[in-house]
ZAFI-246435 format. One record per residue: residue in three letters; residue number from 1; x, y, z of N, C-alpha, C in turn. Coordinates in steps of 0.1 Angstrom, whole numbers. Example, Ala and Ser with C-alpha at 12.3 -4.5 7.8 and 13.67 -1.06 7.14 Angstrom:
# residues 2
res/n/n_xx/n_yy/n_zz/ca_xx/ca_yy/ca_zz/c_xx/c_yy/c_zz
ALA/1/132/-57/78/123/-45/78/132/-33/78;
SER/2/128/-22/71/137/-11/71/129/0/79;
# end
This chain:
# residues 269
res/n/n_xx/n_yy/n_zz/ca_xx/ca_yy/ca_zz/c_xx/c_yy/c_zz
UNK/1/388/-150/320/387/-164/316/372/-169/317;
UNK/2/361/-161/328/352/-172/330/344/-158/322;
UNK/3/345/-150/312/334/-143/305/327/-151/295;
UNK/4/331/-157/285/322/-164/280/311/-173/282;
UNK/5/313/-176/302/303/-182/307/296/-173/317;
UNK/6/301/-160/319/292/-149/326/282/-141/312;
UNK/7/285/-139/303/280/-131/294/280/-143/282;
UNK/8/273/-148/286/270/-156/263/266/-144/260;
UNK/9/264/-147/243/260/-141/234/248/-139/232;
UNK/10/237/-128/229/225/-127/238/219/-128/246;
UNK/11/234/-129/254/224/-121/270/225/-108/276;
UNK/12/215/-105/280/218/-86/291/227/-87/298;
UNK/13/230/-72/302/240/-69/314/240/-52/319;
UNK/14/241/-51/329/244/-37/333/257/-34/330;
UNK/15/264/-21/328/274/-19/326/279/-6/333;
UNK/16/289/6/329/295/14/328/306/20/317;
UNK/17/300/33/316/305/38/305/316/41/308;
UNK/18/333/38/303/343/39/310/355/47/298;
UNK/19/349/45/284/356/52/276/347/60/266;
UNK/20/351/70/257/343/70/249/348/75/236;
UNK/21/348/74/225/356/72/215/351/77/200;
UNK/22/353/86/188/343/86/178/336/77/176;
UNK/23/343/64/172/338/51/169/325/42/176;
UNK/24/324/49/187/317/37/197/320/43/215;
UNK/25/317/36/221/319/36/235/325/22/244;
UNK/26/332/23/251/337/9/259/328/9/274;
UNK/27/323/-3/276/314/-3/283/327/-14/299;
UNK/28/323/-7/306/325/-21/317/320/-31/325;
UNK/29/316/-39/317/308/-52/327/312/-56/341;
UNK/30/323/-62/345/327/-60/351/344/-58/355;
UNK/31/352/-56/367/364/-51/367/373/-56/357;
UNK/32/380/-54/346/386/-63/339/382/-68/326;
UNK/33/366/-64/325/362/-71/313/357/-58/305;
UNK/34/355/-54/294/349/-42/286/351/-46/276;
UNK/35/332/-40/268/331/-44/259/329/-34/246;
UNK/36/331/-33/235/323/-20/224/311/-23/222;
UNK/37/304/-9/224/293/-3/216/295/4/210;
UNK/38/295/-6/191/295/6/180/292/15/185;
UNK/39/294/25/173/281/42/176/269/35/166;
UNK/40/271/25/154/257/20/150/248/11/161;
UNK/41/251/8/170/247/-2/178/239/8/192;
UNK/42/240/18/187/234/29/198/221/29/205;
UNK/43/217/39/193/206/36/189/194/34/178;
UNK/44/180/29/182/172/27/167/171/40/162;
UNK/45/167/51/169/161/65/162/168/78/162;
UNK/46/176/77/172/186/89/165/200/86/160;
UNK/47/200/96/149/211/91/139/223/97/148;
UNK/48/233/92/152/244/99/158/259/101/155;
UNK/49/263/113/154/275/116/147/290/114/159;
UNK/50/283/113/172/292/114/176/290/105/191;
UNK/51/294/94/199/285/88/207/281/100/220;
UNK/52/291/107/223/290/114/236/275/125/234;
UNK/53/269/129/221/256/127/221/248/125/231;
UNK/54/251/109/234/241/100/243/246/93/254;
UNK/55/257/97/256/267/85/266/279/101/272;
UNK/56/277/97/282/289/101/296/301/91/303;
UNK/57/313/97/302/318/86/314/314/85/329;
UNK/58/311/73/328/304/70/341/288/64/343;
UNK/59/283/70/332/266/65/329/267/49/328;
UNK/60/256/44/337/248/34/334/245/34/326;
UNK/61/245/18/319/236/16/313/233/1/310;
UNK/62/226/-3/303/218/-21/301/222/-25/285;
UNK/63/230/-33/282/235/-35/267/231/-53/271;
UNK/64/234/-58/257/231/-70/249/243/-74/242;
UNK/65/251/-83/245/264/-91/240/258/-95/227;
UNK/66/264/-91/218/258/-92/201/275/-105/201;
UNK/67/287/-102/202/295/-111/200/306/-111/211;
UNK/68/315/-124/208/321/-125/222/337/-135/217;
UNK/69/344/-133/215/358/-137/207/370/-139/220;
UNK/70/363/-154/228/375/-151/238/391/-151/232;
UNK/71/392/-159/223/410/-157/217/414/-145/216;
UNK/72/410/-132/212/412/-116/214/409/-112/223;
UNK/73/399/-118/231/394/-108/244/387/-96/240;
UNK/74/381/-102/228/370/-87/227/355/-90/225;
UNK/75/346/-78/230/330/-83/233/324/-71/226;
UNK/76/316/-76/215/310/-63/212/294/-65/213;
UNK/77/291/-52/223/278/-49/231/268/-40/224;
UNK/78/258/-42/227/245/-32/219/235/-27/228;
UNK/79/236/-13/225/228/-9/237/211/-6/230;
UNK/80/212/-5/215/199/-2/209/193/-16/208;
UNK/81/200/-27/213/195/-44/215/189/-43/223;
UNK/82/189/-34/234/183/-39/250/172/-32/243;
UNK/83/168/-25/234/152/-17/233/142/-23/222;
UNK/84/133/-22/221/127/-26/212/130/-15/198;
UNK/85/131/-26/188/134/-23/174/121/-20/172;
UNK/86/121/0/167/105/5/160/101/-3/151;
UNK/87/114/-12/138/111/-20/127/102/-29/129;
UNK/88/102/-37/143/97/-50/146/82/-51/141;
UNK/89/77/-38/145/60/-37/139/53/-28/133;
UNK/90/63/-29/118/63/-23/109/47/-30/97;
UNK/91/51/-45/101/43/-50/90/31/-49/97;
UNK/92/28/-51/113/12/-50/113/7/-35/114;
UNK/93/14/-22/111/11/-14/115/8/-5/97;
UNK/94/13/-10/89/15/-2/78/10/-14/70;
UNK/95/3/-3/56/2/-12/44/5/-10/32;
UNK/96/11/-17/23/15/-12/8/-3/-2/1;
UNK/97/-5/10/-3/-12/19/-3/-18/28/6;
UNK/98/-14/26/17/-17/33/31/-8/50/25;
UNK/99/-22/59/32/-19/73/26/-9/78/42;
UNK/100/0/83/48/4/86/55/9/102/57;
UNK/101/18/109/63/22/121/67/34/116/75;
UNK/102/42/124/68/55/124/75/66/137/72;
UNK/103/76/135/80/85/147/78/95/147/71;
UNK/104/98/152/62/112/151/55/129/150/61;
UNK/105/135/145/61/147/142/73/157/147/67;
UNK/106/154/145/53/171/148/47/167/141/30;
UNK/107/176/150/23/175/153/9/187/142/2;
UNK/108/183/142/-10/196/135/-21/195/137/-33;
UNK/109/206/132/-39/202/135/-54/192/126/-59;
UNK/110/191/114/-52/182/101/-63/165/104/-53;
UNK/111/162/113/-42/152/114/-35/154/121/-20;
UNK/112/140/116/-12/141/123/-1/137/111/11;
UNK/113/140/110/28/140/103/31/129/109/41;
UNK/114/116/99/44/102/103/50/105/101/60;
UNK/115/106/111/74/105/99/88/87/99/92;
UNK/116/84/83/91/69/83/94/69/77/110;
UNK/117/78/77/115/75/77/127/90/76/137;
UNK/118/91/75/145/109/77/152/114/65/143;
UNK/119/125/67/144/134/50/137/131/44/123;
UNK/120/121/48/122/112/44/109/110/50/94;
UNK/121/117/51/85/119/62/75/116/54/61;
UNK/122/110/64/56/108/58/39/111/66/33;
UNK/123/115/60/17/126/65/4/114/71/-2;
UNK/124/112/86/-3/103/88/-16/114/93/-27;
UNK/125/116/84/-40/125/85/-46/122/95/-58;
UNK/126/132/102/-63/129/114/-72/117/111/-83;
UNK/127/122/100/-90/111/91/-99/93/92/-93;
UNK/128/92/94/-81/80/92/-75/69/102/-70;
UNK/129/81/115/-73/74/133/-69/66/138/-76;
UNK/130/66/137/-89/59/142/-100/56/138/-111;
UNK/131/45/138/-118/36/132/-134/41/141/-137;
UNK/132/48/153/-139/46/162/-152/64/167/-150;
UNK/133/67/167/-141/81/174/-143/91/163/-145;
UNK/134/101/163/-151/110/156/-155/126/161/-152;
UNK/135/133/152/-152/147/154/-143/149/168/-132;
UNK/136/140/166/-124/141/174/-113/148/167/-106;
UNK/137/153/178/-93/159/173/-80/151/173/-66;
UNK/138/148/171/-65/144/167/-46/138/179/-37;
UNK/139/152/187/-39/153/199/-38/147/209/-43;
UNK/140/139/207/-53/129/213/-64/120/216/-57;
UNK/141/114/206/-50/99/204/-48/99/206/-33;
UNK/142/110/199/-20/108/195/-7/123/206/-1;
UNK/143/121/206/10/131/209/17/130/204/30;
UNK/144/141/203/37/143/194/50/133/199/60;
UNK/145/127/193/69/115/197/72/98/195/76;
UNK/146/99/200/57/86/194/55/78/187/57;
UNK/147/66/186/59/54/177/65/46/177/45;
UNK/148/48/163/49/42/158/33/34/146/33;
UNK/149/27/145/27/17/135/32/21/127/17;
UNK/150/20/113/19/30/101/6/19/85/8;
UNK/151/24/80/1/16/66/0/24/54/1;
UNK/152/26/44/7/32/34/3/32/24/-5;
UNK/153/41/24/-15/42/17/-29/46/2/-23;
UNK/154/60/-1/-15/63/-12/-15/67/-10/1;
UNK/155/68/-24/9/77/-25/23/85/-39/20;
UNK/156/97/-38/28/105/-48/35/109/-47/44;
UNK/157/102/-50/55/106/-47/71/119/-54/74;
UNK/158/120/-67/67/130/-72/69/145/-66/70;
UNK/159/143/-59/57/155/-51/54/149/-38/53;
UNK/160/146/-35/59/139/-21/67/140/-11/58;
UNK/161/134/-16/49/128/-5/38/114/-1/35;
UNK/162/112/13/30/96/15/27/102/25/17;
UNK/163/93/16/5/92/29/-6/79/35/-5;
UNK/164/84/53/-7/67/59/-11/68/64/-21;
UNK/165/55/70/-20/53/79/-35/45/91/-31;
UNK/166/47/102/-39/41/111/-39/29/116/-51;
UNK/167/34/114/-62/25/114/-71/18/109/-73;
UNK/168/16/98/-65/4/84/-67/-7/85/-62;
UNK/169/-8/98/-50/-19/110/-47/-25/112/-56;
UNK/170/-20/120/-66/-30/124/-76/-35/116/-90;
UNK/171/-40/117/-98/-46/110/-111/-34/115/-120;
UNK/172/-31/105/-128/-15/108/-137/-29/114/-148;
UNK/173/-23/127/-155/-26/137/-159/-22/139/-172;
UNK/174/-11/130/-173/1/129/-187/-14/130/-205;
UNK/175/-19/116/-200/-24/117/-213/-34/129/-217;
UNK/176/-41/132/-205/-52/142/-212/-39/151/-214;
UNK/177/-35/158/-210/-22/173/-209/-17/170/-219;
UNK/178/-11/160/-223/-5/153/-235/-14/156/-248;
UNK/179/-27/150/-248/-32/152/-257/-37/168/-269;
UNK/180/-36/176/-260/-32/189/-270/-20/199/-271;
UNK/181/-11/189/-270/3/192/-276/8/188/-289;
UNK/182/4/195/-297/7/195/-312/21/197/-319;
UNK/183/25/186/-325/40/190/-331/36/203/-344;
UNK/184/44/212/-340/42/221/-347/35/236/-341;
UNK/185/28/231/-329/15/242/-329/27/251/-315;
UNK/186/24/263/-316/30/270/-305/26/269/-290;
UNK/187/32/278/-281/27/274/-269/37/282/-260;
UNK/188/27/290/-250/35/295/-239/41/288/-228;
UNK/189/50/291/-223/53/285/-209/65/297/-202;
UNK/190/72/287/-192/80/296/-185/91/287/-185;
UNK/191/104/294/-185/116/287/-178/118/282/-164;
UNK/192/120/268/-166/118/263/-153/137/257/-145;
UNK/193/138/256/-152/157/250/-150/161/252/-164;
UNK/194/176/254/-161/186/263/-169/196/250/-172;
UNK/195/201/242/-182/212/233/-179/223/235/-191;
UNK/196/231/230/-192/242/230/-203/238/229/-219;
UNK/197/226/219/-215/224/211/-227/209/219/-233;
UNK/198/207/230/-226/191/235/-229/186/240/-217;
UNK/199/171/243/-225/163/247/-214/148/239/-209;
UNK/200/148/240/-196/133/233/-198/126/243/-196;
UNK/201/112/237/-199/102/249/-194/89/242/-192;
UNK/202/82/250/-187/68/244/-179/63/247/-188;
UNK/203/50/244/-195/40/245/-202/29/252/-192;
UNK/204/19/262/-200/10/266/-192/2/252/-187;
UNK/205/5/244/-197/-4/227/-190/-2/218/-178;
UNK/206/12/224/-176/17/219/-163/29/212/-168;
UNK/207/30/203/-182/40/197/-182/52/203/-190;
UNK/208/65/194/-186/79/204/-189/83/199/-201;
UNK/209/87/207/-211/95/205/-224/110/204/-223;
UNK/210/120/202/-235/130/210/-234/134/212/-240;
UNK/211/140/223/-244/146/230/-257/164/226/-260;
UNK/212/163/217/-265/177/219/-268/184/230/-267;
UNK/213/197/232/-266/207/241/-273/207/244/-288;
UNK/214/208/231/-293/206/235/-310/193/238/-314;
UNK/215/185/243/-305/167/245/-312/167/261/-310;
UNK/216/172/267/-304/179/283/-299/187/286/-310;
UNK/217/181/296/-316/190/308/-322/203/315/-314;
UNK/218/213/318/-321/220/325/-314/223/325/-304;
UNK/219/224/312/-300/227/314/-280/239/297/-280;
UNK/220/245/295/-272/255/286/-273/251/282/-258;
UNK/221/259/268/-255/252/264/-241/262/274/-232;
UNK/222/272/278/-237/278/287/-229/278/304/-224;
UNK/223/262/306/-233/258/319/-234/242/319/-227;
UNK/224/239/304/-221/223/299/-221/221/312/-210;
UNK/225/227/314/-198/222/318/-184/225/334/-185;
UNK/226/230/338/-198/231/349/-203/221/358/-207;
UNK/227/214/349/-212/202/351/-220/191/348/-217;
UNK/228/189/341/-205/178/333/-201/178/333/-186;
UNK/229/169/330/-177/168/334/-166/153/323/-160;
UNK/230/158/319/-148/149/311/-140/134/318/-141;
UNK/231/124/314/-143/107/321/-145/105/332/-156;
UNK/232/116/334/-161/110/341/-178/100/336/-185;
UNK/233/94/341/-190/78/337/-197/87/334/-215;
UNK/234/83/329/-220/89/321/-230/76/309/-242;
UNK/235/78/315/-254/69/313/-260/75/300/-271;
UNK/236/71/287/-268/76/278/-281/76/273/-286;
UNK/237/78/266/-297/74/256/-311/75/238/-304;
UNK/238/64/232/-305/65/223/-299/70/208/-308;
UNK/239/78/200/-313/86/195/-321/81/180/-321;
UNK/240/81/176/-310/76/160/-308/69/158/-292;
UNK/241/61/150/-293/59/143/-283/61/130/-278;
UNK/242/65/122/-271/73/115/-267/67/104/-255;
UNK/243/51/99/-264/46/95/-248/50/81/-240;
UNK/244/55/73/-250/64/60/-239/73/70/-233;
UNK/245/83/80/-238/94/83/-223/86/95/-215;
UNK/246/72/100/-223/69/111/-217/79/126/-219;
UNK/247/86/121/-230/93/137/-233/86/149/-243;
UNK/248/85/160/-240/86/167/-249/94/178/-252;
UNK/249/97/174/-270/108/181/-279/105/200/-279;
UNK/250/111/208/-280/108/220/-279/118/231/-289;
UNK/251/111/238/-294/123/245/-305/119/258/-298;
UNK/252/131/269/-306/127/282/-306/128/290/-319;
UNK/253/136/280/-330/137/282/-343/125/291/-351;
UNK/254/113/288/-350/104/291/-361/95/301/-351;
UNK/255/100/306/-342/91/316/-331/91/329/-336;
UNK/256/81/336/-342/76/348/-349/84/358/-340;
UNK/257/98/362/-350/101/377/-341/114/368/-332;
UNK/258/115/358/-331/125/347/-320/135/351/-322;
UNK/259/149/356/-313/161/363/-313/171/356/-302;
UNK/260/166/345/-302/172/340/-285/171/343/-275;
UNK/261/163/350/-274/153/353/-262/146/354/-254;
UNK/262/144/356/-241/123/350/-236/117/362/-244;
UNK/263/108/360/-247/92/367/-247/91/378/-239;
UNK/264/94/386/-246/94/400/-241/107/408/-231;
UNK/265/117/399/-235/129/402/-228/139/407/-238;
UNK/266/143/421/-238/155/423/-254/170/420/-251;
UNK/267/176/416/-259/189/410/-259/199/420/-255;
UNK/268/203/416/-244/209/428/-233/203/433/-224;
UNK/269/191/433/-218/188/437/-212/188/433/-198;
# end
């Protein structure tokens, strides 16, 4: 009865860990009274799958009443409240073009996630890896891990985000590389990704083409990985350039000797 005037809402308290649960942990304030701590309410910097991680029954510990519903009798407690939030000094410490170093945490399909410091993580988003390669994955370039040095494009500490970028390191390269890519004129490269719909390939210039299915002789999308193979050297007819989307068109049609096959590779072999 008298908790809502022992414990308001934002204030500290010692407790005891007295349950513990996937969900969270039940803390006991005191005899009679217990409160949850989500497992998000843990902590700022480690991500935790499971609370007992970080909590014992019986452990001390210092939580912060986030809410308090006497008609239910339920209190839910925060123990990553009692600590200082890494986010808090995010904006005097970082700047939108600040070059940084961080480690890769974990991969996705739309990007990768930077930890630049405990608790503290930025989106370097697929869009932002590379000037020259196109519909890559993440996984292309990074693996979990990695130490990569990135730039910050945008922040909202508020909503505790930081976009980076990786390619904003270097000088975008498109238009000179671009500029002697001739519709019509030939050109070596290599197979770089294999997909349903075609093939891409790196240009000796650095940037990636792609060959349709229908620009291939003899090969069906269901015969592509038959015939073709990750890093085969591959010789091709260059069809369009594409510089608002930055694509380029790629045939194998008019390739001297062209059989549906890489460059120097015989059919069957």
């Amino acid at each position: 009865e008298k908790a809502p005037e022992k414990f308001p809402i934002g204030s500290r308290a010692p407790g005891k860990v007295v349950n513990i649960l996937p969900y969270g942990a039940f803390v006991e304030l005191e005899p009679g009274v217990e409160g949850l701590v989500h497992i998000s309410d843990l902590s700022w910097t480690k991500r935790v799958a499971h609370p007992s991680e970080l909590l014992h029954i019986g452990d001390a510990v210092e939580v912060v009443v986030l809410n308090l519903d006497p008609a239910v009798r339920k209190i839910s407690l925060g123990i990553k409240q009692a600590q200082e939030n890494p986010w808090q000094g995010v904006r005097e410490k970082y700047r939108a073009g600040d070059r940084l170093r961080g480690g890769v945490r974990n991969l996705t399909d739309f990007g990768a996630f930077i930890e630049l410091e405990p608790g503290v993580d930025g989106l370097l988003h697929v869009s932002d890896m590379s000037w020259t390669s196109k519909n890559l994955k993440p996984s292309d370039l990074l693996k979990k891990g990695d130490e990569v040095e990135v730039v910050i494009l945008s922040m909202d500490p508020e909503a505790q985000k930081i976009s980076l970028g990786m390619k904003q390191l270097v000088e975008d390269p498109w238009q000179a590389l671009a500029r002697n890519c001739y519709p019509g004129s030939l050109a070596p490269g290599k197979v770089s990704r294999i997909a349903s719909f075609g093939l891409f390939v790196q240009l000796e210039n650095g940037l990636e083409g792609l060959v349709h299915v229908s620009e291939i002789p003899g090969v069906s999308s269901q015969t592509l990985e038959k015939n073709f193979r990750v890093g085969d050297g591959i010789l091709v007819q260059i069809l369009h350039v594409d510089h608002e989307t930055r694509k380029i068109a790629l045939s194998l049609k008019n390739i001297p000797h062209s059989t549906g096959v890489p460059t120097g590779q015989e059919s069957g072999s």
